[in-house]
C-alpha positions, -999 to 999 in steps of 0.1 A, spaced: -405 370 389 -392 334 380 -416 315 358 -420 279 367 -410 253 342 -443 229 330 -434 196 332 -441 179 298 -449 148 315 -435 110 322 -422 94 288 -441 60 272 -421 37 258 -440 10 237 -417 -18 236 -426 -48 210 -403 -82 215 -409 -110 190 -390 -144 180 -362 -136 154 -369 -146 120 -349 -176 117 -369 -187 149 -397 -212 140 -429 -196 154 -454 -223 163 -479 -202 178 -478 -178 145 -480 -208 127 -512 -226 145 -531 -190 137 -519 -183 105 -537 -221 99 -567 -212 121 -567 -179 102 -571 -204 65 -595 -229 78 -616 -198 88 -612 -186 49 -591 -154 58 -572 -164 20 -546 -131 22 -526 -139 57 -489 -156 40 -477 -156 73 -482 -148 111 -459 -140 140 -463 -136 176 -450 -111 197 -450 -96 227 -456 -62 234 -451 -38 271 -459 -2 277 -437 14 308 -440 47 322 -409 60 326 -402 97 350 -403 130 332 -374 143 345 -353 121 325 -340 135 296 -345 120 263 -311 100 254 -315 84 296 -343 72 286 -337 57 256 -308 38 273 -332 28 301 -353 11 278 -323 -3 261 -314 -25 294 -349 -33 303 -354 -47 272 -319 -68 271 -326 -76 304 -361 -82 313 -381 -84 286 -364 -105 260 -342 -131 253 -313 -119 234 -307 -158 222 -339 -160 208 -363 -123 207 -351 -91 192 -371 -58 204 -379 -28 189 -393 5 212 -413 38 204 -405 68 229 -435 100 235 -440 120 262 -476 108 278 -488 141 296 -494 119 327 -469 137 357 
């Protein structure tokens, strides 16, 4: 009798893009100020960012994945120039 193999489900990559460091953030800076005149006195600093979940098939091995991700991020979801990214990989249990 041949046992079926469970899926372990699609993977979920949480992909965070945000301005490189030697990139003024104006946006980080306008709520780090909001953040003072509201008396919040610990916030030094504040930066912006972006951040995109995708569902990605099941049947992909790991290290596909991973480079998937990769090229989506180069690609689509940040500006090299400008934006570095950074990603978390799990498997969801979603099919």
């Amino acid at each position: 009798m041949k046992s079926k193999k469970r899926s372990k489900g699609a993977w979920l990559a949480g992909v965070d893009v945000g301005l490189k460091s030697e990139v003024l953030d104006i946006q980080g800076k306008t709520v780090r100020n909001a953040l003072a005149s509201l008396r919040f006195k610990g916030v030094k600093d504040v930066r912006v960012g972006k951040h995109f979940w995708l569902l990605l098939s099941g049947g992909m091995p790991e290290g596909a994945v991973r480079r998937e991700v990769t090229k989506i991020a180069e690609k689509v979801l940040a500006n090299p120039v400008i934006e570095t990214f950074s990603f978390t990989l799990k498997r969801s249990g979603r099919s």
